[in-house]
C-alpha positions as CSV (number, residue, x, y, z in Angstrom):
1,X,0.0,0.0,0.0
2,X,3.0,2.7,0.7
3,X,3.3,3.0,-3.6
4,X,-0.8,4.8,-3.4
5,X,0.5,7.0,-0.6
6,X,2.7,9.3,-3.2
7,X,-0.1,9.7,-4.8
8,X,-2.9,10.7,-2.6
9,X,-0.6,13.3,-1.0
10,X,0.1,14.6,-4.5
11,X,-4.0,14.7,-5.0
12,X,-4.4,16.7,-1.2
13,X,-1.5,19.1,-2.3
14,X,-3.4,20.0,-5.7
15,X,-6.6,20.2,-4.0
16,X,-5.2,22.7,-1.3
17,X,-2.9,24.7,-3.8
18,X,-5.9,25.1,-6.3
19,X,-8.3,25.7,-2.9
20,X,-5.3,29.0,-2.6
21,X,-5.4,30.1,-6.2
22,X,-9.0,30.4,-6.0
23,X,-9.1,32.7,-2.9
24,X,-6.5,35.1,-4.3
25,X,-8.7,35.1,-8.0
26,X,-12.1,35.8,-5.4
27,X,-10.2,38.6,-3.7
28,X,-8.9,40.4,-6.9
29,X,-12.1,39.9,-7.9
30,X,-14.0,41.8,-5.3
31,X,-11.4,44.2,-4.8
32,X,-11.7,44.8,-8.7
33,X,-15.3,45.3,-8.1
34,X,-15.4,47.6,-5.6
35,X,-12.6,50.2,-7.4
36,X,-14.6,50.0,-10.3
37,X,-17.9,50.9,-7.9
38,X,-16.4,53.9,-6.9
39,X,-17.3,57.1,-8.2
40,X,-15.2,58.8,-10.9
41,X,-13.5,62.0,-10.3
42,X,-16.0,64.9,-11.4
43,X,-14.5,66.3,-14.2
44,X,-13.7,71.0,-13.1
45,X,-16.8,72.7,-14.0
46,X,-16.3,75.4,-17.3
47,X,-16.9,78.8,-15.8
48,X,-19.1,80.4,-18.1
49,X,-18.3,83.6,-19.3
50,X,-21.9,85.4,-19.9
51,X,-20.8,86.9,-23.0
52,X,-17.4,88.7,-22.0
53,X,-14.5,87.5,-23.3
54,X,-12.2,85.2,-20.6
55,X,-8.9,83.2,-21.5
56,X,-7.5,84.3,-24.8
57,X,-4.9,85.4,-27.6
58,X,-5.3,88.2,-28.9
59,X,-3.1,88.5,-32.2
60,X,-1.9,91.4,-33.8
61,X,-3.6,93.3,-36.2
62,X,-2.2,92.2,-39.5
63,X,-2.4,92.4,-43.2
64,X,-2.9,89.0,-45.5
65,X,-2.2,88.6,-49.0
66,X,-5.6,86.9,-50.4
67,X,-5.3,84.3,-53.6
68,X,-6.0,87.1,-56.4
69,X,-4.6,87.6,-59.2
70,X,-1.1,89.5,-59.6
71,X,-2.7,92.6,-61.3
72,X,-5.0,93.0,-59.1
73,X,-3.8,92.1,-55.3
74,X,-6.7,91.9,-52.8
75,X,-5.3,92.6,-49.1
76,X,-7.3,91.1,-45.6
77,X,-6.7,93.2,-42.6
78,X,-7.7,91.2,-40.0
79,X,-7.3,90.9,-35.7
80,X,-8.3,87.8,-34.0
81,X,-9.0,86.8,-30.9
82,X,-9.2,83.0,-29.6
83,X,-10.7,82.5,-26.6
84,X,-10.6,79.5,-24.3
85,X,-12.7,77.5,-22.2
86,X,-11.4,78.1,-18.2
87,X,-12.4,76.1,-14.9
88,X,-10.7,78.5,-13.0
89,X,-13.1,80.1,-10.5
90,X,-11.1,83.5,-10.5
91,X,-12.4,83.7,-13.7
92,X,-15.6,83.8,-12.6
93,X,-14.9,86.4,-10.3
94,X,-13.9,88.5,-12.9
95,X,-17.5,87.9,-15.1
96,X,-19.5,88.8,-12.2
97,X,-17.7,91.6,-10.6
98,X,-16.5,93.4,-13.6
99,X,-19.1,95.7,-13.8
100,X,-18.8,98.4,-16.3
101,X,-15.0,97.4,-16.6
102,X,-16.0,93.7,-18.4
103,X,-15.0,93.2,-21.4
104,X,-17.7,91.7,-23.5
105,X,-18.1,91.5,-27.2
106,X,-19.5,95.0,-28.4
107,X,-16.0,96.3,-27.0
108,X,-13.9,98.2,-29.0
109,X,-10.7,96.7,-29.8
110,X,-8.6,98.9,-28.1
111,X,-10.5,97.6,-24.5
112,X,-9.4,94.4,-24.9
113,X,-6.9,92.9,-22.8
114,X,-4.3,91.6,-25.1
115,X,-1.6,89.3,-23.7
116,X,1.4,91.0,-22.0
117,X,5.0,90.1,-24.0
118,X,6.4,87.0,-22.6
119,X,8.4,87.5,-19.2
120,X,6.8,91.1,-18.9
121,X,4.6,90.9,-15.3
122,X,1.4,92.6,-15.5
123,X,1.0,96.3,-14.4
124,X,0.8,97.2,-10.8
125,X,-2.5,99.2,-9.9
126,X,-0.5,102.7,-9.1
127,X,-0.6,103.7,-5.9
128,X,-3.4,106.4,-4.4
129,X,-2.5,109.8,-5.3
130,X,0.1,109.1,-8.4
131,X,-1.8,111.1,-10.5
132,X,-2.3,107.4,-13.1
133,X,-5.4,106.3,-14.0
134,X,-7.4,104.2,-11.5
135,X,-7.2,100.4,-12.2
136,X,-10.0,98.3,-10.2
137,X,-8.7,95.4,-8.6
138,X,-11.0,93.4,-11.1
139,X,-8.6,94.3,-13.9
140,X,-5.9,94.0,-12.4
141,X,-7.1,90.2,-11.7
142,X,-8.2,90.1,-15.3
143,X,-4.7,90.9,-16.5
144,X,-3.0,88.9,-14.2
145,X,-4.8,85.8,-15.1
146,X,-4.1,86.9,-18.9
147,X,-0.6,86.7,-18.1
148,X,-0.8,83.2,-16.1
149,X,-2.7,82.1,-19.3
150,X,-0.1,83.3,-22.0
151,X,2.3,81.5,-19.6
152,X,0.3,77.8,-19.7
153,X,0.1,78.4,-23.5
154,X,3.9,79.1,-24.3
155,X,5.0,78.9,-27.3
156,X,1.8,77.4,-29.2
157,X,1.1,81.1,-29.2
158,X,3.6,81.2,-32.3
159,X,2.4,77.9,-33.5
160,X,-1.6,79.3,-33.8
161,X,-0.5,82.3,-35.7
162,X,1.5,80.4,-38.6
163,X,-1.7,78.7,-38.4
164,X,-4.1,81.5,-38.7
165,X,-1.4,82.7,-41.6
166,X,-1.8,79.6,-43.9
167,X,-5.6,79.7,-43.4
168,X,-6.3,82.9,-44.5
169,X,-3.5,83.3,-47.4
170,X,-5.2,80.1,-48.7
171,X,-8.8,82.4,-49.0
172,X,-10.3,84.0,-52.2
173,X,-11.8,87.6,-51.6
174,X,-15.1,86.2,-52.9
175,X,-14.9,83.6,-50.2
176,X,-14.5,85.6,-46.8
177,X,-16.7,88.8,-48.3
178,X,-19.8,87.4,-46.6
179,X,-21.1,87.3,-42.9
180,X,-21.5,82.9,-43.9
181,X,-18.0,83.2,-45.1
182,X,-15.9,84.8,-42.2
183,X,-18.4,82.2,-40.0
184,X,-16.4,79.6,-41.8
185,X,-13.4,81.4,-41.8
186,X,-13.5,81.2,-37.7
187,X,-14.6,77.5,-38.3
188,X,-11.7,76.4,-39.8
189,X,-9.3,78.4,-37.2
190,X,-10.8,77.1,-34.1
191,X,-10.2,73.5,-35.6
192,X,-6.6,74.2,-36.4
193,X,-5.8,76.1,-33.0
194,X,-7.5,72.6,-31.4
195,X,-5.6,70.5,-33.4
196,X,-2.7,72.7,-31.4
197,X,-3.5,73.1,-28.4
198,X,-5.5,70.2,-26.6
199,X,-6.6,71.7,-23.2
200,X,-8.0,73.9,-22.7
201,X,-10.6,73.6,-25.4
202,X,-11.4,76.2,-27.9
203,X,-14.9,78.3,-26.9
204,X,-15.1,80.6,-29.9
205,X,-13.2,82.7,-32.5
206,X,-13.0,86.3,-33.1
207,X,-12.8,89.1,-35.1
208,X,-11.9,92.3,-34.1
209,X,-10.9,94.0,-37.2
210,X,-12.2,92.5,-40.8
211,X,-11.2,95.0,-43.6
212,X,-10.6,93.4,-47.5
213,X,-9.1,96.3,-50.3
């Protein structure tokens, strides 16, 4: 009888070692279950911006050469602004507390906040009695979170205005004369500048300045 002994300890070793694997598989298991149970993260909540204008680039005024033909050169004279979705709530402090110092989109160009040159710090609020203009503390936020913004974006500040260049160089006159055509005209850049610049996410294109000749 000792040669069926081997072999029923070899069966009691199985049966406990597959007794082990199966409590290690149950425990992943319900750990698994319960991770995926959880709740997810909420994803920020996008500030909204009521209309003003919040996170953006504001390029340059500048003059493009249109497709026409040599003898008669058709020039763009354009200014755009790309604005950005935000979850920052500071933003939000500056659409609600603005006042008569927001700047929304019946603004003239020249009250827009464009982005300070890189490494330049935005503007002190002089001091009382300096004889400077009065800047509200909800400016002075605005253009400080301008600056943090131009910061976070870097150098796809240069990459968005090669882009805006080969878009509207590539344009017929005919084709951004009309309200539907500059529509599409903004279309087409908001899809390159996202194709660019991943996150944040693009909430609108502008135009300041639209002039053809």
């Amino acid at each position: 009888m000792g040669f069926l002994k081997k072999p029923i300890v070899m069966g009691v070793g199985g049966a406990v070692a597959g007794i082990a694997v199966m409590a290690v598989v149950y425990t992943l298991f319900l750990s698994g279950g319960s991770s995926a149970s959880a709740e997810p993260t909420p994803e920020p909540t996008v500030i909204p911006a009521s209309g003003k204008l919040g996170p953006r680039i504001t390029l340059e005024d500048r003059v493009f050469n249109l497709v026409s033909p040599a003898s008669a050169p058709v020039y763009a004279k354009i200014q755009t602004v790309i604005e950005f979705e935000t979850t920052d709530y500071r933003w939000g402090e500056v659409f609600d507390n603005c006042g008569g110092h927001s700047r929304d989109l019946n603004s003239s160009p020249r009250r827009v906040v464009s982005l300070l040159p890189p490494g330049q710090p935005p503007a002190e609020a002089p001091a009382a009695g300096g004889g400077g203009p009065e800047v509200s503390p909800c400016v002075a936020l605005e253009a400080e979170l301008l600056h943090e913004f131009e910061e976070e974006i870097g150098t796809g500040i240069q990459l968005i205005e090669d882009a805006v260049t080969i878009i509207v160089s590539s344009k017929r006159p005919e084709e951004v004369s009309s309200t539907e055509g500059k529509d599409a005209l903004k279309e087409e850049i908001r899809h390159a500048v996202e194709e660019l610049i991943h996150h944040p996410h693009v909430s609108r294109v502008l135009f300041l300045n639209f002039i053809t000749q």
